[in-house]
Every structure is written in structure tokens, then in C-alpha cells.
C-alpha positions in Angstrom: 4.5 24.4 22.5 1.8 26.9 21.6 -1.7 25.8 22.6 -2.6 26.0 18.9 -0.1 23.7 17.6 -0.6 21.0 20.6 -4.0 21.2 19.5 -3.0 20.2 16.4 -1.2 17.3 17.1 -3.8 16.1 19.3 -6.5 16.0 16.2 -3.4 14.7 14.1 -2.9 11.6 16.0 -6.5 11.2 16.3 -6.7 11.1 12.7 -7.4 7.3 11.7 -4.8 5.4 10.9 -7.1 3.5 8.3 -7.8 6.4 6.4 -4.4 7.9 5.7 -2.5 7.1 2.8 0.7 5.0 2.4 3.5 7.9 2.6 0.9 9.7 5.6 1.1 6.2 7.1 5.0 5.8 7.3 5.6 9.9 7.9 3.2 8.5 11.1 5.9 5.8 11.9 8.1 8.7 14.0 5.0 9.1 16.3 3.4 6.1 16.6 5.7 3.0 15.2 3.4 0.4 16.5 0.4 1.3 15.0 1.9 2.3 11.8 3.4 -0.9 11.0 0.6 -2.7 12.0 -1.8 -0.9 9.5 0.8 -1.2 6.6 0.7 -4.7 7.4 -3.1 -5.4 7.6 -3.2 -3.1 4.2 -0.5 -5.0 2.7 -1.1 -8.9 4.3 -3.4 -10.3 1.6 -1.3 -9.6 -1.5 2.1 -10.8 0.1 -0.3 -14.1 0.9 -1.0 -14.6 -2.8 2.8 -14.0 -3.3 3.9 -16.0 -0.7 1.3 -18.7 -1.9 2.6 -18.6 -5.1 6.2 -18.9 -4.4 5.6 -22.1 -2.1 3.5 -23.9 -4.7 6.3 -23.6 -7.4 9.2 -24.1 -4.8 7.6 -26.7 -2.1 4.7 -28.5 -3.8 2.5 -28.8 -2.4 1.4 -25.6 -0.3 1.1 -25.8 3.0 -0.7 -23.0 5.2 2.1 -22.8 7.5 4.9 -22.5 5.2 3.2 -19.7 3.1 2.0 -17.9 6.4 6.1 -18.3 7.3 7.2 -16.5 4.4 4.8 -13.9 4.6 6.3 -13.2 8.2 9.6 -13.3 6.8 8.9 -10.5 4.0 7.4 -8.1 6.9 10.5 -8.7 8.8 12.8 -8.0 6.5 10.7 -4.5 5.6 10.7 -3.1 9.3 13.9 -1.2 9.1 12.9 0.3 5.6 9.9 1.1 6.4 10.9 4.6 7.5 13.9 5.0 6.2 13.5 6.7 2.9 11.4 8.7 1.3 7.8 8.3 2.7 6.2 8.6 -0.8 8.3 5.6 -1.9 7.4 3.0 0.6 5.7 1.0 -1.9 8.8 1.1 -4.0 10.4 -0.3 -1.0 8.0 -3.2 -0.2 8.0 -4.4 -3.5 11.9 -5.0 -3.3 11.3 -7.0 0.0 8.8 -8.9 -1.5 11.6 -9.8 -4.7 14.5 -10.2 -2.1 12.6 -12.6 0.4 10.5 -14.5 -2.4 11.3 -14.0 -6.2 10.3 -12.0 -9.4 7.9 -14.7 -10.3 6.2 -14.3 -7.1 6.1 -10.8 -7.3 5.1 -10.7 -10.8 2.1 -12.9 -9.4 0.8 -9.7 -7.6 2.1 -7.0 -9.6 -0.9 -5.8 -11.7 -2.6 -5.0 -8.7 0.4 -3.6 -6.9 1.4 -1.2 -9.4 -2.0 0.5 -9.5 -1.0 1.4 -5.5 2.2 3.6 -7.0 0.6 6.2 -9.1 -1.9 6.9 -5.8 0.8 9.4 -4.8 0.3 11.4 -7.7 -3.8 11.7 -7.3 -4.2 15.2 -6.8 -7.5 15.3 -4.9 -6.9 14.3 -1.1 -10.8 12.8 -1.0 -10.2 10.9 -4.1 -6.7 9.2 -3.1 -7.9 8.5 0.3 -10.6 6.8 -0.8 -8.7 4.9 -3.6 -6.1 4.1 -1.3 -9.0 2.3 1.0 -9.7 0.6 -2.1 -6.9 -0.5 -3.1 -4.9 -1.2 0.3 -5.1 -4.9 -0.3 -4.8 -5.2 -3.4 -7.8 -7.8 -4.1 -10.5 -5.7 -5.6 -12.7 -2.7 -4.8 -15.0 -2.6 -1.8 -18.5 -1.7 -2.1 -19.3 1.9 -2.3 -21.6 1.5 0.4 -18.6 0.0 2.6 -16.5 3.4 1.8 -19.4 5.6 2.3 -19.9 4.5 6.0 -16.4 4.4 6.5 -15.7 7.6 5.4 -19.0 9.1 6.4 -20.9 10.5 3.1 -23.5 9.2 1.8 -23.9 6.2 -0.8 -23.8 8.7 -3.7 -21.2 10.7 -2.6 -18.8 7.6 -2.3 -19.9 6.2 -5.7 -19.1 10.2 -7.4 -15.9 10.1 -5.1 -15.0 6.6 -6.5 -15.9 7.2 -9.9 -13.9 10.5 -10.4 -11.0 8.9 -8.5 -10.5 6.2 -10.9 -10.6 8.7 -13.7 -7.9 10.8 -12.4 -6.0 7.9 -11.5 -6.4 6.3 -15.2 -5.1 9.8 -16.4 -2.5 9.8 -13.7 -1.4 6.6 -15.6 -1.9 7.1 -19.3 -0.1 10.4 -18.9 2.6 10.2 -16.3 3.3 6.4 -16.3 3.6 3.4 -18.9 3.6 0.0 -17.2 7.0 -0.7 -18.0 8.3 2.5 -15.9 6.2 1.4 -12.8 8.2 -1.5 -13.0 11.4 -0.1 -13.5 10.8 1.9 -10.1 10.7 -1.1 -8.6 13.3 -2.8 -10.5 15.8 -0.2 -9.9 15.9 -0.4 -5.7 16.8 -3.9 -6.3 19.6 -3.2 -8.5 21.0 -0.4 -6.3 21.3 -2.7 -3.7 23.0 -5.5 -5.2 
């Protein structure tokens, strides 16, 4: 290998595993499985909670930390072979069907606002902006201060607010041009169907 290129994929790997977004973090799975899965999981663990915590409620009243924590368990185990083995831009598409096979459309429904807004990422043109979106976004709760992203990304306070700022607006354009919430749903909608 040229000294160049191993170069290369030295500062690749290096590259945080925080930072990258969903379809860099399962093209990533190839060299380094472990970590991958364990940052899609730490992005993705808080909404498949409030899934999770909704199914139990309405199926096993009432909740119990242990059972919800279980089915959260089982919805990352039923992921890991799918998790890099499709398309890596549609590995959201993917989770979402685990999350309707192992707990239900109600409980998936629970989460979905915030999931869908995760989908159109892909299409974000500016790498700065969908990085940092995809930071805000990875668990699906609700933005993180821009003071947070600045010192994890390393710009200053009014840099990250700019980056932030502009970042939403391309993403609401993304949306309001590209997408209607009905079609994000279908894309999710359809992997279930083609399985069945």
C-alpha cells in the first residue's frame, strides 16, 4: 500500500466515531465492528427507551425498568445483522423496521416525530452542517447546547450557533422540498412490507 494511502487510513480511523454521520458510521462497521455498533447504539439508546417504555406500559402495566431495559436489548439484537448489510445511507430505514418488528407501530409511532427528522440528514448537502445536526439529533430527545457542539467540535460559540442555525434551514428545505411526512413514513413502511 502506498505510503500516502496508509496515511490515509491511519487519519481515517482516527477520525471520531462521535462525529461521523449515520451511513459514515455503518460504512465504518467493515473496519472496526465493535466500535461502530456501539456508537449507533449510544446514538440510538434513548429513543428505543421511550419506545420500549411505551410498548411495556400499554402491553404489561405497569412498567418495570427491567422489562423495558429487556426489550430495548432485544431490538439491538435483532438489528446487528442489518446493520451493515444494505445500503449504508438507509440504516435508519432499517432500524426503524427493527424497532416495528420487535415492539409495534404504536410504539414506534411514539418516537417517530423525532426519528423522521434523522432521515432527511442524508440529504444535507453541507458536511459541517449534517455533522453537526447529526450530533444533535443522534438521540433523538432535543438539541444540545450550542456551547456543547462548539467544544465538541472545536469552533467557537458563534460559529456552532451560525453552523446550527443554517443547518436547520437547509434541513427544513431538505424537507419542505424533497419530503412530505407521509413519504418519510412510507420509507419506513415499505422495508417492513418487503419482508413479510
Amino acid at each position: 500500500m502506498p505510503l500516502f494511502q496508509t496515511i490515509y487510513e491511519m487519519f481515517k480511523r482516527k477520525t471520531s466515531l462521535d462525529r461521523l454521520p449515520f451511513e459514515e458510521l455503518a460504512e465504518r462497521y467493515e473496519s472496526e465492528p465493535v466500535a461502530a455498533f456501539e456508537e449507533f447504539v449510544r446514538r440510538m439508546k434513548l429513543l428505543v427507551f421511550q419506545a420500549a417504555l411505551d410498548f411495556v406500559r400499554r402491553a404489561h402495566p405497569p412498567a418495570s425498568d427491567a422489562e423495558v431495559e429487556e426489550m430495548v436489548l432485544k431490538v439491538f439484537e435483532d438489528f446487528t445483522p442489518e446493520f451493515a448489510s444494505g445500503e449504508p445511507s438507509m440504516v435508519l430505514v432499517r432500524f426503524a423496521a427493527a424497532i416495528r418488528r420487535v415492539l409495534d407501530d404504536d410504539a414506534f409511532e411514539a418516537i417517530a416525530t423525532r426519528y423522521y427528522r434523522q432521515l432527511p440528514l442524508y440529504y444535507v448537502k453541507d458536511d459541517q452542517q449534517r455533522r453537526f445536526l447529526s450530533a444533535l439529533y443522534q438521540d433523538g430527545v432535543g438539541p444540545t447546547p450550542a456551547e456543547d457542539m462548539a467544544q465538541r467540535f472545536q469552533v467557537t460559540d458563534d460559529e456552532a450557533r451560525r453552523i446550527i442555525r443554517d443547518g436547520n434551514r437547509s434541513l427544513q428545505d431538505v424537507i419542505e422540498s424533497d419530503f412530505t411526512e407521509d413519504e418519510l413514513r412510507e420509507m419506513t413502511e415499505d422495508r417492513i412490507r418487503r419482508r413479510h
